[in-house]
C-alpha positions in Angstrom: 98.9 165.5 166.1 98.8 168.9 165.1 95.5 171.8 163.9 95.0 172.3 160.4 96.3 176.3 161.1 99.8 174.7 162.0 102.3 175.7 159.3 104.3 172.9 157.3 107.7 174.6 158.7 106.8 174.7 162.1 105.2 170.6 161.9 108.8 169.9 160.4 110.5 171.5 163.3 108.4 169.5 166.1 108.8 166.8 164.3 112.6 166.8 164.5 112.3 168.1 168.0 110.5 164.5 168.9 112.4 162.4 167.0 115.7 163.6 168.5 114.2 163.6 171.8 112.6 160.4 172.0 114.7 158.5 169.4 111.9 157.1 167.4 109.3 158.4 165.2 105.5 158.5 163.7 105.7 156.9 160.6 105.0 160.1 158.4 104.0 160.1 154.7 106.7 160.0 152.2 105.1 163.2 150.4 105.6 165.6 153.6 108.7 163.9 155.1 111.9 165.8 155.3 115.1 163.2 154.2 116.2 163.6 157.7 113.5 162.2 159.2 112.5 158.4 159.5 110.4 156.3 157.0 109.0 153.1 156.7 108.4 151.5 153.2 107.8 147.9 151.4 110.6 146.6 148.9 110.2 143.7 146.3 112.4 140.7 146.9 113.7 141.6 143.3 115.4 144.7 144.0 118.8 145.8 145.6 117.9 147.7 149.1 121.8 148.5 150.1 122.4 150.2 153.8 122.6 153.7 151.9 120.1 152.9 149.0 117.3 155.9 148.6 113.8 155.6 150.4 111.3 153.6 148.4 107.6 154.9 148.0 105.6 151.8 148.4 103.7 151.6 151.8 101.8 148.3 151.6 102.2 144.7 150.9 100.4 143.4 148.1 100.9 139.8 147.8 99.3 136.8 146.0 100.1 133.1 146.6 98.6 129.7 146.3 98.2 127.3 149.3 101.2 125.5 150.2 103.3 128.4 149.0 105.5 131.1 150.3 105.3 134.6 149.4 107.7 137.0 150.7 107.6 140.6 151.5 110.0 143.4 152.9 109.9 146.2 154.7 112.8 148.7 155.1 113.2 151.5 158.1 115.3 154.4 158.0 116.5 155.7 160.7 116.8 160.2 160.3 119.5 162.0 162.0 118.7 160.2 165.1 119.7 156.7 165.9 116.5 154.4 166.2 116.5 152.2 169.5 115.5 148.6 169.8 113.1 148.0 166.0 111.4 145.5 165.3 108.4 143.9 163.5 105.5 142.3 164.7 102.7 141.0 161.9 99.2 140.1 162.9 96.7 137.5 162.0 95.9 137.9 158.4 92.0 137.8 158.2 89.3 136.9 155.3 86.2 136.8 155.0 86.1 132.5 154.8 89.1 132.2 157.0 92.5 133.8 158.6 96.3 132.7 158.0 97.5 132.9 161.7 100.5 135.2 162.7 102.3 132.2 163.1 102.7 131.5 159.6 104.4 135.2 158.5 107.9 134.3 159.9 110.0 137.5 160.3 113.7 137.7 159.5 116.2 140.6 160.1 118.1 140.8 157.3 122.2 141.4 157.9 124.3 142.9 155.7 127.4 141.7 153.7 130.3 144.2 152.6 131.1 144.0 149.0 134.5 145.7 149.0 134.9 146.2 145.3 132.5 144.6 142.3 132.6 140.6 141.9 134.0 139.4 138.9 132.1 141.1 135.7 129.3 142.9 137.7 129.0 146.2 137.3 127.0 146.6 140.7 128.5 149.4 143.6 130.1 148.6 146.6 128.4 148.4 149.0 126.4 147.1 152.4 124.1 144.1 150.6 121.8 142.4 152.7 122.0 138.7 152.1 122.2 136.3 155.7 118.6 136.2 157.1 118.5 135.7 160.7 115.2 134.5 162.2 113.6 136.0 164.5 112.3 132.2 166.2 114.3 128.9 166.2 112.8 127.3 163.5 112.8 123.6 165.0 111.3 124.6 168.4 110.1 128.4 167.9 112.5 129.2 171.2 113.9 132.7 170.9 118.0 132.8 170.0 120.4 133.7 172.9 123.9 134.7 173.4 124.1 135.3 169.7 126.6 137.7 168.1 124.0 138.8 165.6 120.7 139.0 167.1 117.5 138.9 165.2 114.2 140.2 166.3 115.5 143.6 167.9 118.5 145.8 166.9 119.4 149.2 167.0 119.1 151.6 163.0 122.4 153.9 162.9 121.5 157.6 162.0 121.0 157.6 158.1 120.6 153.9 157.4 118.5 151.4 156.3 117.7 148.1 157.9 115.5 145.3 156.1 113.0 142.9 157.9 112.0 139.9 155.6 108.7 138.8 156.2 107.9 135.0 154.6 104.5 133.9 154.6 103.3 130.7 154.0 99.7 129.8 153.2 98.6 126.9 154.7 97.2 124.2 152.5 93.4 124.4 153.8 93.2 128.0 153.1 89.9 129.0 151.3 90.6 131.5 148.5 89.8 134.4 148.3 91.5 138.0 150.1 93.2 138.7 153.3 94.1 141.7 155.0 96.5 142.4 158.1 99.2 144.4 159.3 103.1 144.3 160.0 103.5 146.5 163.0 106.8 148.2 163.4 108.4 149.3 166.9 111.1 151.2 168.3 111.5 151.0 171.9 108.9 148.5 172.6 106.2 151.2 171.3 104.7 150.9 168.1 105.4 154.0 165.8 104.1 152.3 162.2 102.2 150.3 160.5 102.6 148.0 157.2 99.1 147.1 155.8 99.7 143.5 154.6 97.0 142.3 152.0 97.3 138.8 150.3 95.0 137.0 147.3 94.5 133.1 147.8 94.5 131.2 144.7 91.9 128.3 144.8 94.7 125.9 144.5 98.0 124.8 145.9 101.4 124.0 145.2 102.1 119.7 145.2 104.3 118.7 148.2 106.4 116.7 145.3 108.7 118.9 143.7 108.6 119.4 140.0 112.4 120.0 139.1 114.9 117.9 140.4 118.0 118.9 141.9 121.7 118.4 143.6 122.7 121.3 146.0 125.9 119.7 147.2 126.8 118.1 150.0 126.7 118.7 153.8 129.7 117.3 156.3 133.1 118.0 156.7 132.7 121.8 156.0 129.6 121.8 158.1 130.9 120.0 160.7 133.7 122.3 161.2 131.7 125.0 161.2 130.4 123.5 164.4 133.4 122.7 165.6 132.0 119.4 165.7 133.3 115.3 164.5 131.4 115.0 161.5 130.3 111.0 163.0 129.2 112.5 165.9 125.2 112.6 166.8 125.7 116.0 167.5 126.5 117.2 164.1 123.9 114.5 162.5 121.5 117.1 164.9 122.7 119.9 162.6 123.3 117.8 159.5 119.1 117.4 159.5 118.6 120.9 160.1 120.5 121.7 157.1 118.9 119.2 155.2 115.1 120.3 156.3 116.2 123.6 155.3 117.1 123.2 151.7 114.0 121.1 151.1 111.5 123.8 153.0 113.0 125.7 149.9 112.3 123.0 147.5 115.8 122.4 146.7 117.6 118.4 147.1 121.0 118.5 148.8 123.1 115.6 147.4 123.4 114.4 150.9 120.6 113.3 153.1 122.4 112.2 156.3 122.8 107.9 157.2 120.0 107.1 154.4 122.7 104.1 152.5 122.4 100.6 154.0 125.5 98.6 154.6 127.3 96.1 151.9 129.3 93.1 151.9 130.2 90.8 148.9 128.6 88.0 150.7 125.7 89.3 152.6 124.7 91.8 150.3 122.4 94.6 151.4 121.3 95.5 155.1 119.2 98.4 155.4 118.0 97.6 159.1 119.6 100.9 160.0 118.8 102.8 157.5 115.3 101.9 156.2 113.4 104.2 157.9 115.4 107.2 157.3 115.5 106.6 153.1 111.6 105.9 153.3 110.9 109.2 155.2 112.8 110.9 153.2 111.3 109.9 149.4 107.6 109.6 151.8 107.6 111.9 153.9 110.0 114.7 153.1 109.4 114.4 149.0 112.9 114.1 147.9 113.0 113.2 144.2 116.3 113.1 143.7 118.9 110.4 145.1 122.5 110.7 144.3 123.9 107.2 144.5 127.1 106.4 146.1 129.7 105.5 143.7 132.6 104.0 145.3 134.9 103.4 141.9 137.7 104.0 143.9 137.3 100.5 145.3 138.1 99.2 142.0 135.7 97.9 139.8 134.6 94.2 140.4 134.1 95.5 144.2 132.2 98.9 142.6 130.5 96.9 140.1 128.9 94.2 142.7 127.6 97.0 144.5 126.0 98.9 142.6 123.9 95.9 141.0 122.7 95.2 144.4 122.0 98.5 145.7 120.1 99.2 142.3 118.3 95.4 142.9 117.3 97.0 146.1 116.0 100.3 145.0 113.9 98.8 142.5 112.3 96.5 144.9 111.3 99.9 147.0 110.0 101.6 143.8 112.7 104.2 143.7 115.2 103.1 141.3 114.1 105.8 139.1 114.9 108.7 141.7 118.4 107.5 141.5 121.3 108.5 139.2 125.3 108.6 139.8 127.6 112.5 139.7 130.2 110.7 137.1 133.3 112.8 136.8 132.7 116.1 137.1 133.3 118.6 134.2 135.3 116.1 131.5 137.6 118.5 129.9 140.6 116.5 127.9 140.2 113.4 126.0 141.9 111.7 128.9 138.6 112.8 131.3 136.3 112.0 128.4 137.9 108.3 128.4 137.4 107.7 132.5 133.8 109.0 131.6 133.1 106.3 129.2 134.7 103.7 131.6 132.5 104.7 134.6 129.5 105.1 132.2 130.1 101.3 131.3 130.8 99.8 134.6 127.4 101.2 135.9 125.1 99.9 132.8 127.1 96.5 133.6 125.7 96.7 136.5 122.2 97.8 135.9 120.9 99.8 133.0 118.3 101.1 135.1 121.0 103.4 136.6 121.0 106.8 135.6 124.1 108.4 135.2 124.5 112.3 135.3 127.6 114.5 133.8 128.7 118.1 134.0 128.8 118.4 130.4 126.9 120.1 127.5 125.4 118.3 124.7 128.1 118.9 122.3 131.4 117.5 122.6 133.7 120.0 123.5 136.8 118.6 121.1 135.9 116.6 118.5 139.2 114.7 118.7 137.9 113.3 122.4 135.1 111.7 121.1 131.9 111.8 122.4 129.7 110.7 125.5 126.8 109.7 124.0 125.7 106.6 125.2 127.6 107.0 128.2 125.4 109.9 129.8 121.8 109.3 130.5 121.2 113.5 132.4 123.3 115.8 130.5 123.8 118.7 132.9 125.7 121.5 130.6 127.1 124.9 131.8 123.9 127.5 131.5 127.0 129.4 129.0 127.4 126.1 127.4 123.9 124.6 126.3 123.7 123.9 122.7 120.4 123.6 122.3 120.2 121.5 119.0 122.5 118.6 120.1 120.2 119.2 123.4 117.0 118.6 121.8 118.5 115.1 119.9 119.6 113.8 123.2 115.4 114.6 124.9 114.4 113.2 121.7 116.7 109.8 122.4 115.1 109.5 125.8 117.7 111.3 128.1 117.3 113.8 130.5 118.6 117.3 130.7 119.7 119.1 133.8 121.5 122.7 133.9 124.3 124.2 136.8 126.2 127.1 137.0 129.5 128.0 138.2 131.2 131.3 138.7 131.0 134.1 136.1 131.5 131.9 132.8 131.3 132.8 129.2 128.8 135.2 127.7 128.1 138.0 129.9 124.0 137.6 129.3 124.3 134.8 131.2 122.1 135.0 134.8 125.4 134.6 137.1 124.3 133.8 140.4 126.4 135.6 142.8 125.2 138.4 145.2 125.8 141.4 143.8 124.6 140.7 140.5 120.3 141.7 140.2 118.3 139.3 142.4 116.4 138.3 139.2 118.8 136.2 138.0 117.7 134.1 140.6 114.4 133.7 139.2 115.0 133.8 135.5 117.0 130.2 135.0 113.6 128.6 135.9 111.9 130.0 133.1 114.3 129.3 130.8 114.5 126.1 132.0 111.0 125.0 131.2 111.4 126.6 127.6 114.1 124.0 127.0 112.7 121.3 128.7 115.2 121.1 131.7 114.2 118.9 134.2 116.7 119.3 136.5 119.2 122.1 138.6 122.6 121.3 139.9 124.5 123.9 142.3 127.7 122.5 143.1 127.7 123.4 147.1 125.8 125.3 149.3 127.9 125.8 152.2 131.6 126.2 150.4 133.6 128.7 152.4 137.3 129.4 151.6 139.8 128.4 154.8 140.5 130.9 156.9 136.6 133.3 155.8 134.1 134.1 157.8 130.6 134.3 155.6 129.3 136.8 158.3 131.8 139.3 156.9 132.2 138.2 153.4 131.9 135.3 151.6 134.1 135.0 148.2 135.4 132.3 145.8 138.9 133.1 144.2 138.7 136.2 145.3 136.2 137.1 142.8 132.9 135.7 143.4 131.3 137.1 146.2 128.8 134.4 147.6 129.4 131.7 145.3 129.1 128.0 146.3 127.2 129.5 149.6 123.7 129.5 150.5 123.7 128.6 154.0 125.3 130.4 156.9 126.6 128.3 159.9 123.7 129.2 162.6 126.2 129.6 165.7 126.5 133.5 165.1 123.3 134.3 165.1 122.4 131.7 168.3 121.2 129.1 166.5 122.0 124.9 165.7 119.9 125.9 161.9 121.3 127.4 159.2 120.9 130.7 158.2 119.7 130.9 155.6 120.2 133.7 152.6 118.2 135.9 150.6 119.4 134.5 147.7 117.9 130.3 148.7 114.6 132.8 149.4 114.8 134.0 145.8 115.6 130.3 144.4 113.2 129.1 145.9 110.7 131.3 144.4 112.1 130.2 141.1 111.4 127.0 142.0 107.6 127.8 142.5 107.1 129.1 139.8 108.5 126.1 137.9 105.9 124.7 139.9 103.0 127.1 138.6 104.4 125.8 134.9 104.2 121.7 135.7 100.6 122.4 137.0 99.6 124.7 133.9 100.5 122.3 131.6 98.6 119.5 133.6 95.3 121.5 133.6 96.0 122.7 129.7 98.9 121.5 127.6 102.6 122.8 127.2 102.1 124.6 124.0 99.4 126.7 125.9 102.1 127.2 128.5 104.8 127.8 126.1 102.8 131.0 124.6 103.5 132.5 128.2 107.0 131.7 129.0 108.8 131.7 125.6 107.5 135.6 126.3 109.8 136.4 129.0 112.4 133.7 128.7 113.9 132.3 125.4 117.4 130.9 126.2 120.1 131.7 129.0 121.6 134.4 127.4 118.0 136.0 126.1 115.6 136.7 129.0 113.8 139.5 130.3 115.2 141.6 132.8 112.1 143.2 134.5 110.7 141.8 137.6 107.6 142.9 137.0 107.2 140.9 133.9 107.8 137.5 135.4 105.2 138.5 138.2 102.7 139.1 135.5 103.5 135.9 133.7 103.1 133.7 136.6 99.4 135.1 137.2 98.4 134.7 133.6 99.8 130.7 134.5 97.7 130.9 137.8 94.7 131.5 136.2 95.0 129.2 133.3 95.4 126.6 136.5 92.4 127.8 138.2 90.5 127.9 134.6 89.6 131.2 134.6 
């Protein structure tokens, strides 16, 4: 580009001359790069990159996965005083020495950006542009490229001075040998390339189970979906979108409460008739690993009704071998000793009619008033506030057989807790996982993934109360961006990471015991309100649990 005689000055000043000119740039070093000029670097999942936020000085993507996992990457350009015209990412096959993982498995997402007005409820974050919806580049159902969209995704102009993220997943196919790969994310401006990301990625010689370790309930899909749409909820249209919702949570390892028509028909005289619904159920516990089914519970029908139900439904799950995937959401969140007392009744109307149904409620171990009672007997998965979790009472009730599950739920109690709302640090995403397995939590509840207040648009800001910004909301409605899918966010990305490495945990302790697995995550991750805050040290804990798996 230029002789070694050429002064620094002068290299500055034709590079400035070329950028302006042409509107896009060589991708020069961060060490001789004026802050004017464009740059190209690689950013962590776990880290904040806001429209305005500083250049980053990593230049390559180092990743390491197992097969059947996801491992995400990003890379951020700045545009310098000049605008950049039409970017975009392009990755290439990534290549090894006893195999390749094709190009078609690093799916590229443009990442959009969310205004934070003013700080969520207890965050102490900026305002600010945060990136959160992440618009594919490629339909995911048919790999067809989005049209007429108000957001697009593979191309888009940078405004002078900002940043734009490009999410790269990539997803290593179960037959991968081990071993390393090596590739490239090309970057372009104006259809010609102008930099280059080397991509580099370690295969672990195993892979992630398509049956998902921690069980789950991520709320349910219709009306709000539906009307997204613009679409009658019964219609076949919106049962269309409805699965493409559904697939999408459990691409992320994550149960939705709803999984579209999978309940068969009832009478008090003929019973059960799953002729229309048989297939579905089966695919999904077969086929699509769901390990979770919340059962209807119509107690509104009044009890005998309810009662006769539920025995024969239960009589019916057993038959398939799935009675055990099965629970029913009691009343949510009991809080007087009048809630506690419709608890109890529901409780005893569903062991009447089979005690082989579970039965799950939003409440800690420990009673919250003494003069209510108590629920024990009456819940079989205790699912406690992460604020709330008492962990002696916790441990009696694993020791009596029951199960423990966890949620959260806007901003409550102490402030250590990992509140999951978007600008709060992406690694409280991660850490509830961890803590999790230390206290032998089985299972997550969220309690909606696609909650948006009347009269919001997510695409511009998504808040609860006022005060929550992204809370109840994973999933943004597709339209917008050109597409029947979801969008999905960068936060489900970073949950689903979570989820993987509870993953890593279940198959440690397989191949050793939990004690050995304990000495690695009781580390990093103690209780909800006593966990590490550095993503570094979760990344280094799940390699000490990949190689205990692959016995090294």
């Amino acid at each position: 580009m230029y002789s070694r005689c050429t002064s620094p000055a002068n290299v500055a000043r034709q590079t400035l001359i070329l950028l302006v000119a042409l509107g896009f740039a060589l991708w020069i070093p961060a060490a001789g790069l004026a802050q004017d000029a464009p740059m190209v670097w690689v950013a962590s999942p776990w880290e904040h990159v806001l429209r305005d936020s500083p250049p980053g000085q990593v230049r390559e993507a180092n990743l390491v996965a197992a097969r059947n996992e996801y491992e995400p990457f990003r890379v951020i350009v700045r545009a310098g005083q000049a605008p950049l015209r039409e970017v975009t990412v392009q990755p290439t096959d990534l290549v090894g020495s006893a195999g390749r993982v094709s190009a078609q498995h690093l799916a590229c997402f443009r990442e959009h950006y969310i205004h934070i007005t003013a700080p969520g409820s207890r965050s102490t974050a900026l305002a600010g542009w945060y990136p959160d919806p992440l618009i594919p580049f490629v339909d995911p159902v048919d790999g067809s490229t989005p049209q007429a969209a108000k957001y697009p995704s593979g191309t888009v102009d940078i405004e002078a001075g900002a940043n734009q993220g490009f999410f790269v997943d990539v997803y290593v196919p179960p037959d991968t040998p081990a071993g390393d790969y090596t590739g490239a994310l090309a970057v372009l401006a104006g259809g010609e390339q102008w930099a280059e990301v080397p991509v580099r990625l370690t295969v672990w010689p195993f892979a992630l189970p398509d049956t998902i370790a921690m069980r789950s309930n991520f709320g349910y899909f219709g009306e709000r979906v539906a009307q997204a749409y613009g679409l009658d909820e019964n219609s076949d249209e919106f049962r269309d979108i409805e699965d493409r919702y559904i697939d999408t949570m459990l691409s992320h390892r994550c149960i939705p409460s709803s999984l579209g028509r999978v309940w068969p028909s009832w009478t008090p005289e003929g019973g059960i008739d799953d002729s229309q619904t048989r297939e579905r159920l089966r695919s999904m516990v077969e086929d699509r690993h769901v390990n979770s089914l919340a059962l209807p519970f119509p107690y509104g029908d009044g009890p005998e009704r309810c009662r006769a139900y539920l025995h024969d439904l239960a009589a019916h799950l057993r038959g398939k071998g799935w009675l055990d995937l099965g629970y029913i959401y009691m009343l949510d969140e009991p809080n007087d000793a009048d809630m506690y007392r419709t608890v109890r009744e529901q409780a005893a109307l569903i062991h009447e009619a089979d005690p082989g149904i579970k039965r799950l409620c939003t409440e800690q171990t420990i009673t919250s008033d003494p003069a209510w009672g108590d629920l024990y007997g009456s819940v079989d998965i205790w699912c406690p506030l992460w604020g709330l979790y008492d962990e002696p009472t916790a441990n009696e009730r694993l020791a009596a057989g029951e199960e423990l599950w966890s949620y959260t739920a806007l901003c409550q109690c102490d402030e250590a807790n990992p509140f999951w709302e978007i600008d709060f640090p992406p690694i409280v995403y991660r850490a509830p996982f961890w803590v999790s397995w230390r206290l032998g939590i089985t299972g997550f509840l969220y309690w909606s993934s696609v909650y948006v207040e009347p009269g919001q648009d997510p695409w511009e800001g998504a808040y609860f109360r006022q005060a929550y910004w992204g809370e109840g909301f994973l999933l943004y409605p597709g339209l917008p961006a050109g597409l029947k899918s979801p969008v999905p966010s960068l936060r489900l990305k970073l949950i689903r990471e979570g989820m993987e490495d509870y993953e890593y945990m279940a198959l440690a302790a397989q191949r050793t015991s939990r004690e050995a697995v304990a000495d690695v995550v009781d580390d990093i991750a103690r209780s909800f309100v006593d966990w590490d805050r550095s993503p570094e040290r979760y990344t280094e804990a799940r390699a000490a649990l990949a190689r205990m798996i692959a016995g090294e």
